[in-house]
C-alpha positions as CSV (number, residue, x, y, z in Angstrom):
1,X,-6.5,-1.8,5.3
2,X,-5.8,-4.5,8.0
3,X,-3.1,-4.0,10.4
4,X,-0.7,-7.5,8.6
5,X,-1.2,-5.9,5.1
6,X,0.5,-2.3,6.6
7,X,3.0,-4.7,7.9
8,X,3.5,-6.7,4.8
9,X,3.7,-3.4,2.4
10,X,6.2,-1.7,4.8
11,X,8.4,-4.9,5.5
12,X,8.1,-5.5,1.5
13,X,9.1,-1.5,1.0
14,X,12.1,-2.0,3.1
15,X,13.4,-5.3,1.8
16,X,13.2,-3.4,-1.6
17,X,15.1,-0.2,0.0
18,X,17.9,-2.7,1.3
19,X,18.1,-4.4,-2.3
20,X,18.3,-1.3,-4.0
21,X,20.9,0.6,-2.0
22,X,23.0,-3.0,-1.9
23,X,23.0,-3.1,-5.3
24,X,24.2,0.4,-5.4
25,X,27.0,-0.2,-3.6
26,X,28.3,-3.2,-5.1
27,X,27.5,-1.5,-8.6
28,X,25.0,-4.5,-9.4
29,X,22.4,-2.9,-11.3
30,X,19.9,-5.7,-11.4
31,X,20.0,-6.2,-7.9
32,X,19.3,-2.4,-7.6
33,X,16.6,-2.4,-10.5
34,X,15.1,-4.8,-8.4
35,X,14.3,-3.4,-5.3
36,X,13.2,0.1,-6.8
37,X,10.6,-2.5,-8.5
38,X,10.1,-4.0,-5.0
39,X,9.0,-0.9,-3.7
40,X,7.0,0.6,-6.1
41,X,5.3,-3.1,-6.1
42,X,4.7,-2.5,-1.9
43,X,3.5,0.8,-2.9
44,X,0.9,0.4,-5.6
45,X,-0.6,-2.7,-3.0
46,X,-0.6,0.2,-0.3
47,X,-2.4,2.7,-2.6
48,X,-4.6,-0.3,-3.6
49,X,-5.8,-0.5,0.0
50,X,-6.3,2.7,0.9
51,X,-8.5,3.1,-2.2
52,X,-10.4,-0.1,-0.8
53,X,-10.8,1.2,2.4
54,X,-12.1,4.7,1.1
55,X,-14.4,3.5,-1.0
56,X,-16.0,1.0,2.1
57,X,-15.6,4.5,4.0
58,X,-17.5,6.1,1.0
59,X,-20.3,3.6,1.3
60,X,-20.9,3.6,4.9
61,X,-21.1,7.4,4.7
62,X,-23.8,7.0,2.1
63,X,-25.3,4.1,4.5
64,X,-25.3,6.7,7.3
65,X,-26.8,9.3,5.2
66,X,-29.5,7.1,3.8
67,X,-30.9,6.2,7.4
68,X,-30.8,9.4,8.8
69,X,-32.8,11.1,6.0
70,X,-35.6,8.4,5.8
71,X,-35.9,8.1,10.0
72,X,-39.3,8.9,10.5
């Protein structure tokens, strides 16, 4: 995951945070609905990219395998 998508998920998580808790206190539960939705958006993105960069982990792994066992 690049360094502006962290960025981007955390600033997004936070912004949702800030909704949420406003909305609590001003008993407005839309505004509130909303950022528990904003957050569990930034999440999903952040779980999405970790996934991503596993799986390009994964392959490179299997890359380095490959070479090393057919070196002659």
């Amino acid at each position: 995951m690049g360094l502006g998508d962290k960025m981007k998920n955390a600033a997004d998580e936070a912004a949702g945070k800030v909704k949420e808790e406003w909305g609590d206190l001003t008993d407005n539960e839309k505004l509130e609905a909303e950022g528990k939705a904003q957050q569990v958006a930034a999440e999903a993105r952040q779980a999405g990219e970790k996934a991503k960069d596993a799986a390009g982990d994964a392959v490179e792994g299997a890359k380095d395998a490959w070479n090393d066992a057919t070196k002659d």
